[in-house]
Steps between C-alpha positions, in 0.01 A plus 500: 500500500810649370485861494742586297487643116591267217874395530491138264471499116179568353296189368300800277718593190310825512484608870270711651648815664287533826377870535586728839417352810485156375728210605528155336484225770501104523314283697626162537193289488487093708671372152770721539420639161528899518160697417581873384294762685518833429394814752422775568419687836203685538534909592459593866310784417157564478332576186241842425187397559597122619441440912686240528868427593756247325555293767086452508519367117520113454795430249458408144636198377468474111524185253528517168394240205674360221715609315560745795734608798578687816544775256171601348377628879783709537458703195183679612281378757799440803608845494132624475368313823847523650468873496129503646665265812503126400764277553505317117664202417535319162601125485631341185347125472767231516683486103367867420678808550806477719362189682673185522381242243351171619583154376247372297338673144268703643551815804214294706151462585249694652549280822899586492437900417296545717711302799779741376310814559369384816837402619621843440161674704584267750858589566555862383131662505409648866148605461239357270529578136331548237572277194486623187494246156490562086395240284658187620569692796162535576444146472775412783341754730183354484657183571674674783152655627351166470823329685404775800298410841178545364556203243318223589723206398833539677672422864571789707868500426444480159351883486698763337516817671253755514396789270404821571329517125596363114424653198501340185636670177361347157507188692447146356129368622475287782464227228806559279582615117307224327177735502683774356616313225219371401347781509734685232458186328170524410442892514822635432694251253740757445527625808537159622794457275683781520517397909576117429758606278653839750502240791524190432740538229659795708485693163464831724889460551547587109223701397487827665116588328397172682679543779300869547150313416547214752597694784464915482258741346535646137591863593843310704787688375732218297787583637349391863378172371772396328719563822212253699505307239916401583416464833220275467691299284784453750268463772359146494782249429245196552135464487322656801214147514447209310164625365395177422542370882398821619136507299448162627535634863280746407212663592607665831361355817214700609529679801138589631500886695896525444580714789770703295438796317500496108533753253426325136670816222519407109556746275277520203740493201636194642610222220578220711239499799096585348209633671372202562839372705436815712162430562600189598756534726261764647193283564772260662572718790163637518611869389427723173771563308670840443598533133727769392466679163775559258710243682719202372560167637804642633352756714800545724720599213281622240510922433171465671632373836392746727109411465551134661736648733212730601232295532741234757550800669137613553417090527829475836366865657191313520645198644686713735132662615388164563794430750437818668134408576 
């Protein structure tokens, strides 16, 4: 993996300016298409009242969802757990972000993501990570947990590489966004238009009051949304899925006893992702799901960041317990 900063044009219009400490890296994936990463190195220090060292932490590896990039870790939650010791690194899906754009009319599949992301553990990631996904992220790293060695349906060389733990942000259930919809439909008409009409039409790019009740929480300053909502504009030049190919994949394998550790977080002023998606997702894996109050479906970047930030962080000191034992 190149480890150098950004020396080509931008493919984003509006680019993100990465924060101190971060670099913006490219790894060239079997293709040879280039998948943007960007990281950041965890502190060396210890933390007050934290026992354990940096080098002990398992790395972070983040993926975002639609609409998404790289860039939406690295505005909070990298420098947070990079300055309590993780290693944190942020890929942008192939035709999002700084990525490379595939041929073809859509970024790729779940099958193709996830590949990517498991090329990159694979190559660049030493120790087990943890895998973090929002939204449609979510969905590829369940496909990635099921894709591990305690799936049931693959070769051996098939397996991706192991995790140390995922955690699943406002995640799409196991069995995809046709539940949600319908859902809305028939509970939430408006509701249910408002979101058909912010994402499928992509009005969120225009309307900055939509933009705000898609993805953030009402008290979000409008001078912060309307700068995410540039850079989510500029972010996805292609469709992340073919929905309709990727519902009829759809649900998720089941993995009985998944031998990975899963931490299930929604946030309960969520627009896109209901309580019942949550629940879902948590039944799925067999865990109860942590909801956070006064939270947006953009927890990472919402003025209310530092709750979901906190409760990974109490959720990975457990995890680190565990490996202690």
């Amino acid at each position: 993996m190149s480890r150098a900063v950004l020396n080509r044009d931008y493919k984003m219009r509006v680019p993100y300016e990465l924060k101190q400490g971060q670099s913006r890296l490219f790894h060239e994936l079997p293709s040879g298409l280039n998948m943007e990463v960007i990281f950041q190195k965890g502190l060396d220090h210890k933390v007050p009242g934290e026992r354990r060292e940096r080098s002990e932490n398992p790395p972070l590896v983040f993926i975002h969802g639609s609409f998404h990039a790289a860039w939406c870790w690295a505005e909070h939650w990298m420098p947070f757990f990079a300055q309590r010791g993780y290693d944190c690194y942020a890929v942008s899906l192939l035709g999002q972000g700084e990525s490379d754009v595939p041929a073809g009319s859509v970024a790729g599949s779940l099958q193709t993501h996830g590949g990517d992301v498991a090329d990159f553990i694979r190559k660049e990631i030493r120790l087990p990570p943890v895998l973090l996904g929002h939204s449609f992220g979510g969905l590829i790293v369940q496909y990635y947990i099921a894709n591990t060695r305690n799936g049931q349906f693959l070769e051996m060389e098939s397996f991706y590489p192991n995790l140390a733990g995922a955690v699943l942000v406002c995640s799409v259930p196991p069995s995809g966004n046709s539940g949600l919809v319908w859902r809305y439909l028939f509970s939430k008409p408006v509701a249910a238009f408002k979101v058909t009409r912010s994402l499928a039409a992509k009005a969120f790019q225009t309307s900055l009051p939509l933009c705000k009740e898609t993805f953030f929480s009402a008290s979000m300053e409008d001078h912060l949304v309307l700068r995410y909502q540039k850079l989510l504009t500029e972010s996805s030049r292609m469709p992340l899925f073919d929905l309709r190919k990727l519902n009829a994949s759809l649900p998720m394998p089941s993995v009985p006893c998944p031998s990975v550790d899963v931490l299930v977080l929604g946030a309960n002023d969520d627009f896109i992702v209901d309580a019942e998606g949550l629940n879902e997702t948590g039944r799925f894996y067999g865990v109860s799901p942590v909801c956070v109050e006064g939270a947006a479906h953009d927890m990472m970047l919402d003025c209310s960041w530092e709750k979901g930030a906190k409760e990974i962080l109490s959720w990975l000191s457990g995890l680190n317990r565990q490996e202690l034992m």
